[in-house]
LOTORGU-384554 format. One line per field, with one value per residue: residue number from 1; z, y, x of N, C-alpha, C, O, CB in turn. Coordinates in steps of 0.001 Angstrom, whole numbers, plus 524288, in hexadecimal, padded with zeros to 5 digits. Glycine has a CB too. Layout:
# LOTORGU-384554
i (NUM, ...)
nup (Z, ...)
nnorth (Y, ...)
neast (X, ...)
caup (Z, ...)
canorth (Y, ...)
caeast (X, ...)
cup (Z, ...)
cnorth (Y, ...)
ceast (X, ...)
oup (Z, ...)
onorth (Y, ...)
oeast (X, ...)
cbup (Z, ...)
cbnorth (Y, ...)
cbeast (X, ...)
//
This chain:
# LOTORGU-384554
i (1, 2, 3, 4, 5, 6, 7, 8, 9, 10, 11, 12, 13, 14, 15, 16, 17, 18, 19, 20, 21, 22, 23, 24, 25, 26, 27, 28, 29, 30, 31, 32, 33, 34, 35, 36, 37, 38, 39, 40, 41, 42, 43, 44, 45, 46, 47, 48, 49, 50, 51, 52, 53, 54, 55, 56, 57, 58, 59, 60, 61, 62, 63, 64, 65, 66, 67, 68, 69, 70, 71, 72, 73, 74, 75, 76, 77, 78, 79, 80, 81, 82, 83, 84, 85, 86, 87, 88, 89, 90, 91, 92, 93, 94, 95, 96, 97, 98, 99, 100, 101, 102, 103, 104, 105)
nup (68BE0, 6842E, 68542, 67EF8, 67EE7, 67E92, 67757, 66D04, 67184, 66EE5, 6652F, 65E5A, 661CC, 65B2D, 650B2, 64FF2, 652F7, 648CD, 641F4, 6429A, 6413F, 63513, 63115, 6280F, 62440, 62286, 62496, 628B5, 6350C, 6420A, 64A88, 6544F, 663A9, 66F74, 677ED, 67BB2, 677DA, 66EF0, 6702E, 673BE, 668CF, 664E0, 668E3, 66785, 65E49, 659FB, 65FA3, 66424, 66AE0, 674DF, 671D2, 67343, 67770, 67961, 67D0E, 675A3, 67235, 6743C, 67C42, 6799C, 6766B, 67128, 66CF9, 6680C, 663FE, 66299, 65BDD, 66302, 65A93, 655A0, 64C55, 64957, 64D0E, 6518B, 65365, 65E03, 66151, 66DF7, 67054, 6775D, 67CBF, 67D10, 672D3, 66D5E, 66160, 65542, 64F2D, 648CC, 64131, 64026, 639CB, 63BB7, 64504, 6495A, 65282, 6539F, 654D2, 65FD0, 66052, 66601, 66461, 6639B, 66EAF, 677D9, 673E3)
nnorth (EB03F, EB153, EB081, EA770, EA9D1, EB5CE, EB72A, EB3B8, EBB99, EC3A3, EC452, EC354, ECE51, ED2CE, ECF62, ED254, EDE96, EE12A, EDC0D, EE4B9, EEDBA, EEB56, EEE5F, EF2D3, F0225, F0169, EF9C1, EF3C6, EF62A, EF23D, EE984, EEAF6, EEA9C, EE8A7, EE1DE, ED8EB, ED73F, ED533, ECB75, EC48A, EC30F, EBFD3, EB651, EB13F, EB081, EABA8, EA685, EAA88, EAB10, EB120, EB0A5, EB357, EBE4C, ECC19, ED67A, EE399, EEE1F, EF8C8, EF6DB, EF1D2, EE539, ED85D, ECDC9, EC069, EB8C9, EAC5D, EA1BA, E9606, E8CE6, E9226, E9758, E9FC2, EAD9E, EB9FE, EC59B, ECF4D, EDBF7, EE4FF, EF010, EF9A8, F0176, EFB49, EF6BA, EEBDD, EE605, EDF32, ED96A, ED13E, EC6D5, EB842, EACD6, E9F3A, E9E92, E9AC0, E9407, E98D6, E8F2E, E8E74, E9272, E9140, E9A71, E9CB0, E9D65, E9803, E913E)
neast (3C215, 3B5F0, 3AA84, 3A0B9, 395AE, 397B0, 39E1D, 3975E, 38E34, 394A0, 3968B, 38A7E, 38A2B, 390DB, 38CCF, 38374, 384B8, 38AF0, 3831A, 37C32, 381C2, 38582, 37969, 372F2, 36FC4, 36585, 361A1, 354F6, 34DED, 3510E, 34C43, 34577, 34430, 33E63, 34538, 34238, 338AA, 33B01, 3416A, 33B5D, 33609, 33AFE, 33E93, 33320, 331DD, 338D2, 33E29, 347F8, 352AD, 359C5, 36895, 371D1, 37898, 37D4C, 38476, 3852A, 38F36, 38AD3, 383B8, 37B0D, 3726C, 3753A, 36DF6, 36D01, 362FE, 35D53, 35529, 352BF, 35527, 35BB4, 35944, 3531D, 359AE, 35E33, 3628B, 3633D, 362DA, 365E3, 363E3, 36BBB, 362AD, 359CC, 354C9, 3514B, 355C5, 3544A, 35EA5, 363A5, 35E8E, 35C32, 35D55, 361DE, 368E0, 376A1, 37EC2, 38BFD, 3967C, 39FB6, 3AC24, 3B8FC, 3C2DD, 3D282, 3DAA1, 3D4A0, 3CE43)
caup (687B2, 682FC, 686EB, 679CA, 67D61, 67F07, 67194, 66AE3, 670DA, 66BCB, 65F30, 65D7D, 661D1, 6571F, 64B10, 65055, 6503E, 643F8, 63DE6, 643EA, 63C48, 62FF7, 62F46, 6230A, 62783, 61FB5, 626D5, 62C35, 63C79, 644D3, 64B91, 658AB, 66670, 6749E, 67865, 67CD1, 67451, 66A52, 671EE, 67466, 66543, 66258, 66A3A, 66660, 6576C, 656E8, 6645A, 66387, 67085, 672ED, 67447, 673A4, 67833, 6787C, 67C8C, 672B5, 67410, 6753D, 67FAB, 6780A, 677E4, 66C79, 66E32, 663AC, 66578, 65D9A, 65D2F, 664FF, 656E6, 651C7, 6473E, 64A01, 64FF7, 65195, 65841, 65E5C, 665C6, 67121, 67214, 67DEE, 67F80, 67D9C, 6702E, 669B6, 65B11, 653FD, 64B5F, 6449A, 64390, 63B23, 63BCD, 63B09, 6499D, 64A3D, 65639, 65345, 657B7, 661FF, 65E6D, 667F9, 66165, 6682C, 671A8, 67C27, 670C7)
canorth (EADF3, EB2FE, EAB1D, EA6B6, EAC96, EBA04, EB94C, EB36D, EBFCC, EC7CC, EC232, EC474, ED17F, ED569, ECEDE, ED849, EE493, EDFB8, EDE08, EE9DB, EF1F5, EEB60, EEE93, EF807, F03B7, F01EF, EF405, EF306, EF87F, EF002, EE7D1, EEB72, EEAA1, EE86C, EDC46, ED309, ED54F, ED1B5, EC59D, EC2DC, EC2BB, EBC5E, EB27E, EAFD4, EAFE4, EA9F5, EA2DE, EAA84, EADE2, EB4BC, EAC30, EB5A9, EC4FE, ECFF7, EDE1C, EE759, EF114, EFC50, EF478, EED5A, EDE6E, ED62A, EC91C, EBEE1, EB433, EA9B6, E9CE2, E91B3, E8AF8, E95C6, E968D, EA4FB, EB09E, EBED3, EC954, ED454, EDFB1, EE849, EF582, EFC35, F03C4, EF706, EF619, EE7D2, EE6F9, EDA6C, EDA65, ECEB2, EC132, EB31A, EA641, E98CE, E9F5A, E96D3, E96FC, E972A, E8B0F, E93F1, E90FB, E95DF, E9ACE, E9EC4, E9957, E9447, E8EDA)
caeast (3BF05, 3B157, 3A482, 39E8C, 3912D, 39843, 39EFD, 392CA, 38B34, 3967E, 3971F, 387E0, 38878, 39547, 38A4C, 37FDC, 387CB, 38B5B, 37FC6, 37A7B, 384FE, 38293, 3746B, 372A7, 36DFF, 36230, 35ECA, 3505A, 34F20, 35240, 34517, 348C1, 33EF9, 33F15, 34819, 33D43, 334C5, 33E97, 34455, 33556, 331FE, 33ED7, 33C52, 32D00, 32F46, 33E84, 33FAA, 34D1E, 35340, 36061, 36C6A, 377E7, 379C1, 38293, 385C6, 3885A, 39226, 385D5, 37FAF, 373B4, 37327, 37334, 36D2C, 36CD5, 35E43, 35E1D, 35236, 356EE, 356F8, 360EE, 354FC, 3541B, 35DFB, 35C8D, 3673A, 3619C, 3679F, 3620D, 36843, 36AC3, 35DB0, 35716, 351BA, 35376, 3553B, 356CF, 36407, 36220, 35BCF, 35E68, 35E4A, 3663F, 36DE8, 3789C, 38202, 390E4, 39AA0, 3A3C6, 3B0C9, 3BBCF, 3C993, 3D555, 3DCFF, 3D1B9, 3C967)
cup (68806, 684B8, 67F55, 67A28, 67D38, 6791E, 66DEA, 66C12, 66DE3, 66567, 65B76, 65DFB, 65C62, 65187, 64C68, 65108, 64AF7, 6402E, 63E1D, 640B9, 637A8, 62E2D, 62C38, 625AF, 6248F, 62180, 62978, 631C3, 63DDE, 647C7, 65060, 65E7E, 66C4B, 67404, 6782A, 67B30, 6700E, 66A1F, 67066, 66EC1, 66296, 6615F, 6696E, 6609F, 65663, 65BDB, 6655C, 66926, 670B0, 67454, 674ED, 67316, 67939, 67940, 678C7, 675F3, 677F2, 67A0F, 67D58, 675EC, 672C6, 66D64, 6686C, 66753, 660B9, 6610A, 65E9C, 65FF3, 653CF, 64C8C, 64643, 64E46, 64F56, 655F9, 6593B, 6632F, 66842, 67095, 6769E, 67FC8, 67D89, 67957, 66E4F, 663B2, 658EB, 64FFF, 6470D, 64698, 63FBD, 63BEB, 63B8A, 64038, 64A2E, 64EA2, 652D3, 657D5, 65A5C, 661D4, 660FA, 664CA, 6666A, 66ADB, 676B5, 678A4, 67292)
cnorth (EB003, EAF24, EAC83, EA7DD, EB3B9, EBB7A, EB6CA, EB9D2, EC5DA, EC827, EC510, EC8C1, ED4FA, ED46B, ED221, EDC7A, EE395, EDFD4, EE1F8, EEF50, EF0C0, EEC03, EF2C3, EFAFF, F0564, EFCA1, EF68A, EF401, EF313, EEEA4, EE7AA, EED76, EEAA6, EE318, EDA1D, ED2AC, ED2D1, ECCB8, EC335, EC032, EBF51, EB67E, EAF3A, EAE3B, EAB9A, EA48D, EA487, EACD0, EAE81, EB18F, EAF02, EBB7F, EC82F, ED4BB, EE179, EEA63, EF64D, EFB4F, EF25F, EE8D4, EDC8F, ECF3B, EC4A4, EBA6C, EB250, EA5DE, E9939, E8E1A, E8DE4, E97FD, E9D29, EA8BA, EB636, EC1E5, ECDBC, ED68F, EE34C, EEB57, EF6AC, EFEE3, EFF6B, EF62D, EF143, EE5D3, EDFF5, EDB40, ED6FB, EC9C2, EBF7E, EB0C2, EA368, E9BE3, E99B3, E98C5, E93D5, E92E4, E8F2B, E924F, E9594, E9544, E9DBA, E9A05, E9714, E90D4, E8805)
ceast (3B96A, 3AE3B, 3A2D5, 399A1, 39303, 39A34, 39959, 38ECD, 38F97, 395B7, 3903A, 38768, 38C64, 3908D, 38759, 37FBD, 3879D, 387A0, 37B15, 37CCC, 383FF, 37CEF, 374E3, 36DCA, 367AC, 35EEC, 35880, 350EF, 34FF8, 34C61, 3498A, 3434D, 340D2, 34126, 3454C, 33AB8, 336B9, 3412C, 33FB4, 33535, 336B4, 33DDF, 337F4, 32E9D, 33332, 34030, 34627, 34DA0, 35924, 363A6, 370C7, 37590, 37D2F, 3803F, 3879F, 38A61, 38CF4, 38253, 37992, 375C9, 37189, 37140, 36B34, 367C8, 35F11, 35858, 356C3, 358DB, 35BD1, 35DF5, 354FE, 35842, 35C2F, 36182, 363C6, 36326, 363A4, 3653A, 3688D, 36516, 358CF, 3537C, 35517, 3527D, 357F4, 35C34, 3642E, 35FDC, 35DA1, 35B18, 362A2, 369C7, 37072, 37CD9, 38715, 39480, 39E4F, 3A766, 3B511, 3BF65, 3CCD3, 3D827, 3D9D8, 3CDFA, 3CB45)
oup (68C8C, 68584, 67C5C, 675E5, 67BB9, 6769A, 66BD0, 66859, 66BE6, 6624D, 6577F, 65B00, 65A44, 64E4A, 649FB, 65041, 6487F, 63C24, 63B0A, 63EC1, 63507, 629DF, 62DDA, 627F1, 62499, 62001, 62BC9, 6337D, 63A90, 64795, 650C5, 65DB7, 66D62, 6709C, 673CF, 67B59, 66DCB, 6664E, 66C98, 66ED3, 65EB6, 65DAD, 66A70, 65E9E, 65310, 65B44, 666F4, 66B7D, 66D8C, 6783A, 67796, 67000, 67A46, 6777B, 678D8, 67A9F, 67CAF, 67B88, 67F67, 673EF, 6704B, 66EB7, 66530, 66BE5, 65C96, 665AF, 65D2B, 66038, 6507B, 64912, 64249, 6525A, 64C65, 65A3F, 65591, 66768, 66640, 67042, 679FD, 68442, 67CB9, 67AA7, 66DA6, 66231, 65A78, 64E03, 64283, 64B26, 63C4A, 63E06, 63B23, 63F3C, 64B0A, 64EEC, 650A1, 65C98, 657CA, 66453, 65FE2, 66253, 66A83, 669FB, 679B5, 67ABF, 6710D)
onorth (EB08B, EAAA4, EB03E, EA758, EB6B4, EBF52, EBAA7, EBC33, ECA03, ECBA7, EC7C6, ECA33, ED8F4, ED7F8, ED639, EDF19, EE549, EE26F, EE268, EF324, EF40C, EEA3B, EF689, EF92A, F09D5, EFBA9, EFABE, EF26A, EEF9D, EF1B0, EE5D9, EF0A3, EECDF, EE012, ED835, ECE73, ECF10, ECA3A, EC048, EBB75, EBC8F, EB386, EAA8C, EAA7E, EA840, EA06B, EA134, EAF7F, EACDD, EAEF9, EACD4, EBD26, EC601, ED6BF, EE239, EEABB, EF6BC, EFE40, EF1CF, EE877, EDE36, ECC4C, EC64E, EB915, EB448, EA62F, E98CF, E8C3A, E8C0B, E9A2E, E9EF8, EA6AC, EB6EF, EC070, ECFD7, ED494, EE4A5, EE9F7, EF4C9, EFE25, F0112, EF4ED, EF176, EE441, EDD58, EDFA2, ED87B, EC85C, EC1ED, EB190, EA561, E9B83, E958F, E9D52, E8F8E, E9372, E92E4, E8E3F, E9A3E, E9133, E9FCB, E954A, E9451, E8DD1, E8450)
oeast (3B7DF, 3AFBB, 3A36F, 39777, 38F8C, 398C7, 39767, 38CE7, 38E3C, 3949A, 3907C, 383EC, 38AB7, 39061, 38810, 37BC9, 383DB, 387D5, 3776A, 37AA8, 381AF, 37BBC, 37762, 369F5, 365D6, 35A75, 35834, 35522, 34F7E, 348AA, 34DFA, 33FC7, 344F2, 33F9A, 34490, 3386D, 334BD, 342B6, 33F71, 33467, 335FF, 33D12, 3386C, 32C59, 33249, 34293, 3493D, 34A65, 35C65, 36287, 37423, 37243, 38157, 37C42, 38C5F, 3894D, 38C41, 37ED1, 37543, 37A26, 36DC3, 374D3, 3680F, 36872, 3608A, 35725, 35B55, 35D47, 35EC0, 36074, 35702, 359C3, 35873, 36327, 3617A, 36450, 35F7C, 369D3, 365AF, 36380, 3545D, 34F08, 359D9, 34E33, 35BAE, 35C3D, 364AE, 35F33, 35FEF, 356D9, 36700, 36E79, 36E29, 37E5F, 3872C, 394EA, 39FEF, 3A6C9, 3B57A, 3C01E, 3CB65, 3D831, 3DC65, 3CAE0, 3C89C)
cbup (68803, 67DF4, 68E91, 6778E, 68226, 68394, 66ED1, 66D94, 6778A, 66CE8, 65FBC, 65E55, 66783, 656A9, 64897, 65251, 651D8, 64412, 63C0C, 6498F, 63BE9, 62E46, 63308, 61B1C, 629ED, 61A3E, 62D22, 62BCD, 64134, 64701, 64843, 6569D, 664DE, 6785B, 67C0C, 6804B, 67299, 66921, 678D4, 67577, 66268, 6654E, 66CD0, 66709, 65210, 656A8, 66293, 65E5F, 6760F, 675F4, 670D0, 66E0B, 67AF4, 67279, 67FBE, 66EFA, 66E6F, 6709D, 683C9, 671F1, 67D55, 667DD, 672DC, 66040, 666FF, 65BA4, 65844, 669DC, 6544A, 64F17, 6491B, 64AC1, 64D92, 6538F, 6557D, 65DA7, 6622F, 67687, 67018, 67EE3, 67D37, 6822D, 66D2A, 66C1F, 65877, 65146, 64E4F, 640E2, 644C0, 63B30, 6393B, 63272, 65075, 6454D, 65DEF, 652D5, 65321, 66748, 657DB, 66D8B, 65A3D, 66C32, 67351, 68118, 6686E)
cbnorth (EA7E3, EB446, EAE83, EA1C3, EAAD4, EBAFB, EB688, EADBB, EC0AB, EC7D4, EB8F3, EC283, ED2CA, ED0E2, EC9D5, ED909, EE605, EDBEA, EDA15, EEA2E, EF20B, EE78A, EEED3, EF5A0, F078F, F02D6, EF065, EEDF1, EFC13, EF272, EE11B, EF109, EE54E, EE984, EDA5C, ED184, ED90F, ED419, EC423, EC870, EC87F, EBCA7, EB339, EB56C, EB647, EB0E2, E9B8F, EADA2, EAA35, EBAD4, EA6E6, EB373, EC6DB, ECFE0, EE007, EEA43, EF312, EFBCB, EF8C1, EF011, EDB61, ED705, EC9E8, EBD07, EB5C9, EA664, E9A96, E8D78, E8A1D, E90DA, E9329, EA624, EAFAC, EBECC, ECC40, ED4BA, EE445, EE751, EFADC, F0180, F0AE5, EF715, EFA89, EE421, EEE0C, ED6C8, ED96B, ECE0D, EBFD6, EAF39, EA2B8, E973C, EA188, E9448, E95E8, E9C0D, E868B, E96A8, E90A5, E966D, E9FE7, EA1B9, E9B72, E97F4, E90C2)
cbeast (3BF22, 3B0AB, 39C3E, 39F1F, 38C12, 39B58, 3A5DC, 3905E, 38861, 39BC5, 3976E, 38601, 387F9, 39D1E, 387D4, 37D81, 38EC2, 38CB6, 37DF9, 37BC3, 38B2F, 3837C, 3704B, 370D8, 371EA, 36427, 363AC, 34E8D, 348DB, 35686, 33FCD, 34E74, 33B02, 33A3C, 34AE8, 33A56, 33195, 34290, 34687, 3304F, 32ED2, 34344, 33C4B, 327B5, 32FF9, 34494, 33EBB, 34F91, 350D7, 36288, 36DB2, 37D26, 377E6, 385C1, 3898F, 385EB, 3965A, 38235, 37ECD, 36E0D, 36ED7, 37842, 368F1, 37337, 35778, 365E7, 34E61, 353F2, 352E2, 3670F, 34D6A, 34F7A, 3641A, 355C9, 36E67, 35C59, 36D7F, 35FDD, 36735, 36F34, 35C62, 354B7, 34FE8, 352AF, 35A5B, 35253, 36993, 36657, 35573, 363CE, 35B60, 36B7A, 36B73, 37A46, 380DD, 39315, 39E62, 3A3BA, 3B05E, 3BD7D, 3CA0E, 3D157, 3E21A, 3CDEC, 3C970)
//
């Protein structure tokens, strides 16, 4: 059986491939910096801090921060040679009810 923080970080890392491929290739760059300065400014403006992460296949890390209110969210991915780019941001983060199926549910 899976741990439910391992499929949650899978799960987040399959929407940010995802909406990494659908970006038209005409989208705006990518706002992309040194990690800590970007946790740093996350943190200062949003109070968002990371709750769930993941390995891509490529080896760079996708980590989803959200405010402890859920008020704001933001995904952003490091690559392997260590540049971090935001992917996207919201609001209203809501966490999903985990609901097992199968025969151990």
């Amino acid at each position: 059986m899976r741990s439910i923080p391992k499929l949650i970080a899978v799960t987040v890392g399959a929407i940010a491939v995802a909406t990494l491929l659908a970006m038209p290739a005409n989208a705006a760059s990518p706002v992309c910096g040194d990690r800590t300065k970007v946790l740093d400014s996350l943190s200062a403006k949003y109070a968002e801090e990371p709750v769930a992460v993941g390995v891509t296949a490529n080896g760079g890390v996708i980590e989803v921060l959200k405010a402890p209110d859920g008020k704001t969210w933001t995904i952003l991915f490091t690559s392997p040679n260590g540049a971090s780019c935001l992917v996207a941001s919201g609001e209203a983060w809501q966490e999903l009810e985990v609901k097992l199926n199968g025969p151990h549910a």
